[in-house]
Each structure stands twice: as C-alpha cells, then as structure tokens.
N, C-alpha and C positions, 0 to 999 in steps of 0.2 A: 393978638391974644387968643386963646382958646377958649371954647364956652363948656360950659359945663350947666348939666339940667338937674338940678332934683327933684325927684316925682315923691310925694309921700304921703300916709294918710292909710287907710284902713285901724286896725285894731289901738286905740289909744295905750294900755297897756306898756307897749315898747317905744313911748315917746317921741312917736316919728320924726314932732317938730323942732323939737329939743335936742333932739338926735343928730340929727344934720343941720341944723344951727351952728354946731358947735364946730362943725369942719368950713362952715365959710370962712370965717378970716382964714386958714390954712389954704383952702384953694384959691382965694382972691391973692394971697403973698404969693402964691406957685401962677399967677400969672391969666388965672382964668375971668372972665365975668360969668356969672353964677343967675340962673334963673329958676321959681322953683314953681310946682305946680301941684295942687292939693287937690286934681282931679284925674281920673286915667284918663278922659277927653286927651290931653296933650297927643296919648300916642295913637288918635288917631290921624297926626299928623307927619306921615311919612315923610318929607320937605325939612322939616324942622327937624327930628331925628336923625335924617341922614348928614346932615352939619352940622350936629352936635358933636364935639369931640368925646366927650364922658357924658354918661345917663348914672346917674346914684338912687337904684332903686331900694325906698324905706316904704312899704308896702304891705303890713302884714293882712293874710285873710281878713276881710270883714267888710261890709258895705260892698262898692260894686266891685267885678269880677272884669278878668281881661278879658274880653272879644278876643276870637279866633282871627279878627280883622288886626285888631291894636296887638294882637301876639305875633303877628306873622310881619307888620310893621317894623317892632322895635329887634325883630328877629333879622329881618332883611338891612337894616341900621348897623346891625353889629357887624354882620357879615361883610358890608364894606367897609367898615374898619372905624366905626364908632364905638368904644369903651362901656361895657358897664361894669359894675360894682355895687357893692355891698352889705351887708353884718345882717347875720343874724334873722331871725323872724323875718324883718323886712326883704331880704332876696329870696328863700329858701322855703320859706313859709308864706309864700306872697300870692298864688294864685293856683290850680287847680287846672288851668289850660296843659293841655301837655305840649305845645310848643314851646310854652315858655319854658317849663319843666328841661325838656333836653337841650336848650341854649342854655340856661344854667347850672347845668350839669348836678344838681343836687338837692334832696324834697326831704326837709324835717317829718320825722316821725314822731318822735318823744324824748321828754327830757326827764327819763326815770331819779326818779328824789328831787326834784324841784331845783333848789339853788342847796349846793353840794362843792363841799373843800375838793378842787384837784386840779391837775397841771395840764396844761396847753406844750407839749414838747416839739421842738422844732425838731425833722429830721436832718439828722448829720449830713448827708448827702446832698441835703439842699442849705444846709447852714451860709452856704454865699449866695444866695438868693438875695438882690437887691431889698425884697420887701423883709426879709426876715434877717437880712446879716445883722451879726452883732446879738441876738436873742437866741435862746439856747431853752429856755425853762421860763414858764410864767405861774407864779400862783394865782389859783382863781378861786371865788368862792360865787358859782350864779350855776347857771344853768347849762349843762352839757348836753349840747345835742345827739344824738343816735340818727344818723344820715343813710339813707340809699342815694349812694354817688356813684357818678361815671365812671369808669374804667380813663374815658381819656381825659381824667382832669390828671394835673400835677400838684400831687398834695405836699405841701411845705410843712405843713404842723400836724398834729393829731393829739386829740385826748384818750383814755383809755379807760374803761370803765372795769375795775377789778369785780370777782366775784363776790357777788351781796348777800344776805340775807334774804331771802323772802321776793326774791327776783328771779327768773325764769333760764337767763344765762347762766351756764355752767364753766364758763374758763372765760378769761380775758378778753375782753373786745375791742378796739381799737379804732375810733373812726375818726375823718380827716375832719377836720376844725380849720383850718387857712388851705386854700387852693386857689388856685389860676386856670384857666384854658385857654387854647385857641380858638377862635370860633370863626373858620375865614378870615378875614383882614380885621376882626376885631378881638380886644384883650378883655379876658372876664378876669373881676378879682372877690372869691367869696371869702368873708370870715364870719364863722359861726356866734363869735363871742360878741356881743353886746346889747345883752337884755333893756337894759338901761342904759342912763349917762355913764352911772358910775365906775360900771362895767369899763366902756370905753374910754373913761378917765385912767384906769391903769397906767401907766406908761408906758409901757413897752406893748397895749394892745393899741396906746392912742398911736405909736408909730409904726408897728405894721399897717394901721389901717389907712395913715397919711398916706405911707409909702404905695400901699397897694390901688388907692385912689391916684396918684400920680403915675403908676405903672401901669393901670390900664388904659390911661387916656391914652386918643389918640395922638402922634407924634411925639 
C-alpha cells in the first residue's frame, strides 16, 4: 500500500478539515493508508517525508509559519520523488517561506470580486491529460484566483478574467487554475478552485482533483 499524509490547519475560513475529509474514502479505495497532521511539526521530520508517497498540503496563512528547516525538508522529499498536492488557499496561499513558494511553483495574489460567475477551461492541447481528459468547460461561481506562476509549470486549465468596471486591468487576463510540475523525482499537482466543500463538490472539480491526487503520488 502507499501512504499518503495530510498536513492541515491555518486559516478556518477554507475548511481545511472538512476539506480533506472528504478525499479520504477516495484515497483509501485508491489503495492508500492515510495519516493526517494538524501541526507543521510533522515536516520537521525529514524520515517520515521522505516515505511518504503523497503530502496533501490544506494550509492556508495563519497561525504558525514554515521554518526554512521544515521548507527545505518537504523540499528535499519531493525532490526524491515524494508527491505533493493541492487546491486552492491551502497550496498557493499557505506560507511566505520562498522555498516553498518555488517548489510549488505558484503565490495567490487576489481574488478581484469575491465569489464571481466564470469558467475554468481546459486547454485543447492538454485536453488528454490523464487528470483533465474528458472536461473541456466547468462553470463556477467562487472565487478566481489572479496567480504569479512559474514559467516551468504545465498549465492544464485557466480561467480568464474579462475587462471590468472599475478594475485596473485593461484587456483580458488569463491565469492558469489546474497545473502540474516536475520537481526532480517528484510530481506536484496544484488546482486553484476550492474555496469550500462545495466548490469541490462540483463534479468535474471533485474529479480533476481525485485524479490530480492520484497523479502525483508516487508510483
């Protein structure tokens, strides 16, 4: 069997615990035992880390902060081929270390209008993308993130924020919502979308987010 770690806990807001509750039965049928940890303590255990097959970090800002020890830990974990993953606040919005920052290749900035009608589109080019095949358009109505992302992630989806009112962009913007990287011998999988449960109750975001959980573990 493979294990799998959940670390969660900072800002209540994006219902950390709730949030990855709701993927246990799905990684225990996919073969895993599941252990989860509501303190960043865990990553100061390199040992543990590095035989983790997947880390599912639900982390948003708030309470305590990653050590450049525990950043460079779950850094060197990935690198030999331990799995992290994702959604949302919790990856993207999780900590201020910048090591962590460029292992996950991507740092929320704002999410201009709050929770706002608009679409998640897969790109055509990656439309067989194990985690995305089969989804093409999702409607959404939460919150859209505006990202400073890596050049070397591989974006699957993106949403696009048209020209507003009373907003400071002047033509179309376009930023990646579902991506992957390599990171050495490990697989990252970030997706922006899920504020909430109900966010992630969508269906076609609960099954990219299986799939993307299953895709980056290791083996």
């Amino acid at each position: 069997m493979r294990s799998a770690l959940i670390v969660r806990g900072g800002a209540e807001f994006h219902d950390p615990v709730g949030t990855t509750d709701s993927f246990l039965p799905y990684l225990k049928d996919q073969g895993f035992t599941v252990d989860t940890a509501d303190d960043l303590a865990v990553y100061d255990d390199a040992a543990l880390l590095a035989r983790t097959d997947l880390i599912v970090n639900c982390w948003t800002a708030g309470g305590d902060e990653l050590t450049p020890d525990r950043a460079a830990n779950l850094d060197h974990a990935v690198r030999a081929g331990t799995g992290l993953a994702g959604w949302h606040g919790g990856i993207v919005a999780a900590f201020t270390e910048r090591r962590y920052q460029w292992l996950t290749g991507g740092w929320f900035t704002c999410h201009p209008g709050d929770f706002v009608p608009h679409t998640l589109t897969v790109l055509p080019e990656r439309a067989d993308h194990p985690i995305v095949a089969g989804i093409s358009t999702v409607a959404l109505h939460t919150e859209r993130y505006w990202m400073l992302a890596d050049p070397l992630n591989d974006v699957l989806a993106t949403v696009t924020f048209p020209v507003e009112d009373g907003e400071p962009w002047g033509e179309p913007v376009t930023h990646p919502a579902v991506y992957t990287r390599q990171w050495g011998q490990g697989r990252i999988f970030v997706s922006t979308v899920g504020h909430h449960l109900p966010d992630l109750d969508v269906p076609e975001i609960r099954t990219l987010t299986e799939r993307g959980l299953r895709w980056a573990a290791r083996g």
